[in-house]
C-alpha positions as CSV (number, residue, x, y, z in Angstrom):
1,X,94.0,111.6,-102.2
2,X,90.5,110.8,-103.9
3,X,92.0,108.9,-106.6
4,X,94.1,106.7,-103.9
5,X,90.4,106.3,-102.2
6,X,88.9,105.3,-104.9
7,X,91.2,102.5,-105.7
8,X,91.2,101.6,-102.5
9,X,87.5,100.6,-103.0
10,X,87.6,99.2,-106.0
11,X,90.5,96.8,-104.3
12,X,88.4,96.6,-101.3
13,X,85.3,95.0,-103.5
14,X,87.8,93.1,-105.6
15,X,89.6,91.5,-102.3
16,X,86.1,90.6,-100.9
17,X,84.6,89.6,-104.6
18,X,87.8,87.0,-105.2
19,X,88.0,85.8,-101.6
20,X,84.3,84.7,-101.7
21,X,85.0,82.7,-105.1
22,X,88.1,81.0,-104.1
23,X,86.0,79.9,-100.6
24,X,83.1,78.6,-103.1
25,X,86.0,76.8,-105.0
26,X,86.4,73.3,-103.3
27,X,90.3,73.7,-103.4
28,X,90.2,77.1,-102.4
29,X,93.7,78.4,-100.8
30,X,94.6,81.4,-99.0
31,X,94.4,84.9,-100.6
32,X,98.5,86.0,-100.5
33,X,99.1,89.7,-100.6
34,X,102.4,89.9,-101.0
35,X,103.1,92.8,-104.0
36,X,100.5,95.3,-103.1
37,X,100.9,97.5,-106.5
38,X,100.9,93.7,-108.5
39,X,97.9,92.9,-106.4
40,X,96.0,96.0,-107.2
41,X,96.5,95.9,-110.9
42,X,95.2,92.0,-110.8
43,X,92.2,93.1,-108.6
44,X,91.1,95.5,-111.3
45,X,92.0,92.9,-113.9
46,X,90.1,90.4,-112.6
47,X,87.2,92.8,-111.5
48,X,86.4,93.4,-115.4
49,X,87.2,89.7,-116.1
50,X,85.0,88.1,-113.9
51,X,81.5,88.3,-115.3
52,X,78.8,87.2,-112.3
53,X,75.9,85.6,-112.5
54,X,72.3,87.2,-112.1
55,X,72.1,86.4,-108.9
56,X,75.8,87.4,-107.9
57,X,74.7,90.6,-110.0
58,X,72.0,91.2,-107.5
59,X,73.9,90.4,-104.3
60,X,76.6,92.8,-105.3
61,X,74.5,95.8,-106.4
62,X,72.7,94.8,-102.8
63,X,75.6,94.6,-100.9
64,X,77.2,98.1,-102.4
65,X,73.8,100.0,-102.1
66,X,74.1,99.8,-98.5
67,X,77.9,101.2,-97.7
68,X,78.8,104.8,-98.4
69,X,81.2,105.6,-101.1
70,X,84.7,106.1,-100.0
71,X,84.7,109.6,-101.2
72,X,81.8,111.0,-99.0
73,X,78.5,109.9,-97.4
74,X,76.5,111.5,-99.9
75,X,76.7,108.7,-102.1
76,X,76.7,104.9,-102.0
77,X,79.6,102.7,-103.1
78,X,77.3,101.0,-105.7
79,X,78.2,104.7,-107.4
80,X,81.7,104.6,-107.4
């Protein structure tokens, strides 16, 4: 159960983290989930892939500072 919540945030961030480059992207196309175990395993490909700038860095740690971990309130996402 923990392990299936904590991939389930690290696809969460990767959904949200690819979704907001392909919408920078001027021919940005719809996110297909089709394959939901081949979508995973590229989510977490692409999540150590993608290096972000400094100030995609900061938004990032911002942005997971502020939502609790999947795993319990005591910590923040940011953690996980």
């Amino acid at each position: 159960m923990f392990k299936k919540l904590i991939i389930l945030g690290f696809v969460g961030v990767a959904v949200c983290f690819v979704s907001l480059t392909e919408l920078k992207s001027s021919t940005a196309s719809k996110v297909n989930f089709s394959d939901v175990k081949e979508d995973t395993k590229r989510f977490i490909r692409l999540n150590s892939e993608l290096k972000l700038t400094p100030e995609q860095e900061r938004r990032y740690k911002n942005a997971l500072s502020q939502i609790p971990a999947p795993c319990c309130s005591d910590y923040k996402a940011l953690t996980c």
